[in-house]
N, C-alpha and C positions, 0 to 999 in steps of 0.2 A: 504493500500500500504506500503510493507516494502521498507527502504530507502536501505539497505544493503542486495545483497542475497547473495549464494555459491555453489558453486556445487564442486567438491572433496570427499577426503575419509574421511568415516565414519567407525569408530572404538569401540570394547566396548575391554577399557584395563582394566587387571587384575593388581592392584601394589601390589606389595609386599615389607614392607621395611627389610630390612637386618642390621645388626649390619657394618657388612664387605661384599665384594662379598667372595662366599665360595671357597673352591677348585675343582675340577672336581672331580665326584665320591665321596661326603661328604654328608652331611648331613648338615641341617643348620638353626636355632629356628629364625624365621624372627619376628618381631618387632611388625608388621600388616600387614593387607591385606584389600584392596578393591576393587570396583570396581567403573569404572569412563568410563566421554565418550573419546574418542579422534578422531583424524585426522586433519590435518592443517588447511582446509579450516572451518570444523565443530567446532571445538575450538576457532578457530578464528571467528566466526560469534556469537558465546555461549559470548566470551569477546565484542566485540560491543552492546551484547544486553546489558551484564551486568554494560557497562559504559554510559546505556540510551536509545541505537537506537533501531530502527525499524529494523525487523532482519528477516531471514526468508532463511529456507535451504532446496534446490532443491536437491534428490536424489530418491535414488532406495534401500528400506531395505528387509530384509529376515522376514518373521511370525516366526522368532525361540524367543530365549529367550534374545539374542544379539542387534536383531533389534525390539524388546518390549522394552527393558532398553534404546535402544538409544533415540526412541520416547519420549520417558518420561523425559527423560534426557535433550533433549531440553526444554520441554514444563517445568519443573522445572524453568529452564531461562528468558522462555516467549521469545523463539523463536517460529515463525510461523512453522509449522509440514504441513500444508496443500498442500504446494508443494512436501509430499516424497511419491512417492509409496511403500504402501505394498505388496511382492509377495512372494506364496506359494513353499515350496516345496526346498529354497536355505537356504546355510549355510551362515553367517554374518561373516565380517571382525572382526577379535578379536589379542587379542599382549598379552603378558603378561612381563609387566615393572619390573625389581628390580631394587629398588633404594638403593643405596650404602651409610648408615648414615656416614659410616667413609671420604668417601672421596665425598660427592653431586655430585655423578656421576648416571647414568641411562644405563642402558641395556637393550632392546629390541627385545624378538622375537616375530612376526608375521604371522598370518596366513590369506592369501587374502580372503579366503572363498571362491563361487564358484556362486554369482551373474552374471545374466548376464550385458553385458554394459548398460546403460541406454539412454535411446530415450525420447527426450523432446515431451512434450504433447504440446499441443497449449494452455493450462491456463499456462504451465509452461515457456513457450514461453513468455506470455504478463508481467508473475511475472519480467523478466529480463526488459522489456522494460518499466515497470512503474518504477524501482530501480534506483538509483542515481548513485551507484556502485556496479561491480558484480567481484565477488572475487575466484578465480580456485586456483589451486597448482600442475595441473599434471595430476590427476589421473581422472577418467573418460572423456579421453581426446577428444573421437571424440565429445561429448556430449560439453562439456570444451568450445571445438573451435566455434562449430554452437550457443554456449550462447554468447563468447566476437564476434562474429561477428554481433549480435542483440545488441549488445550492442554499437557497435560501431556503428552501424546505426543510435542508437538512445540516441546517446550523452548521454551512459552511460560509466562511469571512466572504466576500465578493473585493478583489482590490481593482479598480479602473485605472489602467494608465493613457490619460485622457488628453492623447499630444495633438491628434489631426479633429478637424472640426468635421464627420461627415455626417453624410443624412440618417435620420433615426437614432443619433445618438440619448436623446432622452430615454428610450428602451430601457438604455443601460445605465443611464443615470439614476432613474427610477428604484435602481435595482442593488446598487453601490453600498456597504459599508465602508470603505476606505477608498475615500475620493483625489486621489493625486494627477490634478490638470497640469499640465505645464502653464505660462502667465500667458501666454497668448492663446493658448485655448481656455482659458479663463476667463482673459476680459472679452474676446471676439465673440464668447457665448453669452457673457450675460450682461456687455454692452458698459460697464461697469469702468471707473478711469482708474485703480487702483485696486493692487492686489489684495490689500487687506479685506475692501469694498466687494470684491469678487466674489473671495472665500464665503462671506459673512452671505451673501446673495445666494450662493450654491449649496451651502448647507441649509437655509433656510427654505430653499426652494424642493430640493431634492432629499434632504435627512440621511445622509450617514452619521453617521460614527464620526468622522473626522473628514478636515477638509486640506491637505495637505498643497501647496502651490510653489512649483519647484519656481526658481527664478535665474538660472544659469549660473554664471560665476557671482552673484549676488545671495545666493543661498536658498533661501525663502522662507514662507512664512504657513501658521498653523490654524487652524481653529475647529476649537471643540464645542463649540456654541454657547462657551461662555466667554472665552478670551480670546485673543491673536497673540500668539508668539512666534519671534523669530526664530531660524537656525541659520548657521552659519553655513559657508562652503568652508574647505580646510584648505591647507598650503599645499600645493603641488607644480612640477613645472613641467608643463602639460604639452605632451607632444600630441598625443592625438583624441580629441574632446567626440570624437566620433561614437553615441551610443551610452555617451554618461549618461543622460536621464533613462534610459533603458537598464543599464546597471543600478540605478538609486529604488527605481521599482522592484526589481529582483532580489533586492538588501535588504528594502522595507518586508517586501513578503518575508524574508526570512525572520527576518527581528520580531515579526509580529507570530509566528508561531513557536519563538522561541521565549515569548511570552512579554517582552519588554513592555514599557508605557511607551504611549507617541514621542515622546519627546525625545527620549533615548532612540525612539525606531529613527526619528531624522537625521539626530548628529551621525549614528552607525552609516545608514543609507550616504551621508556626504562624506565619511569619510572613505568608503567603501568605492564611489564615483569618482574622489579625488586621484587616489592612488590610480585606479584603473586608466585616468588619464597620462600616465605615466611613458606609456608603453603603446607601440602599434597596435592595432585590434580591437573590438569592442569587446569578445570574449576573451581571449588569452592573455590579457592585461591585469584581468579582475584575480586582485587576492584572496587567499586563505582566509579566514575567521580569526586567526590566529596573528597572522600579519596586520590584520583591521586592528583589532585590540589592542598590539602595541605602540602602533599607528597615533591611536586615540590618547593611549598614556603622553605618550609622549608630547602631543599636543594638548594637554590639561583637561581632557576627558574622563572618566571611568564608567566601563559598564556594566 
């Protein structure tokens, strides 16, 4: 039984680093190149395993070469695989990242591929109701909504990583005890000029548990519906920022079945994101539990 599952996109990104971003119609000798897994929820489930938990990611992949690498890519982590279907015949969600050495910036382009939506089975079904916490972001959404509804049946946490603004997101808001938007999908949804104002708006509107609003290299801020507090980001010198809010979700879910308050689940989750920006890659970057913790000491934390 994994403690943590996900259902969301599944990605196989191409990074490439660059000295600079180039100019349009140039030419331009890049640094390196690899390839790596991505997507919110899938990344995010890849950092829970790798800070201990029981992991385990519910989808739908293509038999190409996209959704071979991504399988593997899991199971590198010792994520559970046994929840994803394989089917014939579709192209695989794939991006291709440059990452900007001069200024730790990221650029992104995307291509959805041409899967069709995914329909839960009935072992995939029980995967959700034996989990502790079951972690969405958007995308495969009808699938999304019928998981946090089994979930909430069965008193499991529902965590929303609420970065892209798409259609029918209220579904899943509706549905959320731990509501962590990024600030742009915060104020673009509730119209709102400040994150504190945001938070106070989406919990009010929607009722989780908590309203967490990540803020990038500014930290962010919290609300339980009595207060707004901040948390910090931590020191780090950040080579590739590619996929931190993806690991801070993956952190949070763990810290939250490993029982913490919010408060402690935010500084862990930033410090967790810091470090990760350390290092090429959005998975292979992210430390140990163990590495976090002294991490935290060191910078006047305790958990």
């Amino acid at each position: 039984m994994s403690k943590i599952v996900g259902i969301g996109a599944c990605v196989m990104d191409t990074l490439i680093t660059v000295p600079k971003y180039p100019a349009e119609d140039t030419k331009c000798r890049a640094n390196g190149m690899k390839l790596a897994g991505g997507g919110p929820t899938a990344t995010g489930i890849v950092a829970a395993a790798k800070l201990g938990e029981s992991c385990e990611f519910i989808g739908v992949l293509a038999d190409d070469a996209g959704g071979r690498f991504l399988v593997k890519d899991f199971d590198k982590y010792g994520v559970d695989v046994s929840s994803i279907d394989i089917i014939k015949g579709y192209r695989s969600f794939t991006s291709c990242i440059w990452l900007n050495a001069q200024k730790a910036t990221r650029t992104c382009v995307f291509d959805k591929g041409n899967l069709p939506p995914m329909v839960l089975s009935d072992k995939q079904k029980q995967t959700i109701r034996k989990a502790k916490l079951l972690m969405v972001d958007g995308n495969e959404i009808d699938a999304a909504e019928q998981a946090a509804k089994i979930a909430k049946d069965n008193g499991v946490q529902v965590l929303y990583d609420a970065g892209g603004l798409y259609d029918g997101v209220e579904r899943l808001l509706k549905l959320t005890d731990i509501l962590i938007p990024s600030e742009e999908f915060a104020l673009g949804h509730t119209g709102e000029k400040s994150a504190e104002a945001a938070a106070q708006n989406l919990y009010n509107t929607y009722h989780p548990e908590i309203v967490v609003i990540t803020q990038g290299s500014r930290g962010g801020v919290i609300f339980d519906g009595k207060r707004i507090v901040s948390y910090p980001i931590y020191p780090a010198k950040v080579v590739d920022s590619n996929g931190a809010g993806d690991v801070f979700h993956g952190a949070f879910a763990t810290a939250v079945v490993k029982g913490y308050d919010y408060i402690k689940c935010c500084h862990f989750s930033s410090a967790v994101s810091a470090i990760k920006c350390t290092g090429i890659g959005a998975r292979e970057s992210i430390p140990d539990f163990k590495t976090v913790e002294e991490y935290l000491k060191r910078n006047g934390f305790e958990l």
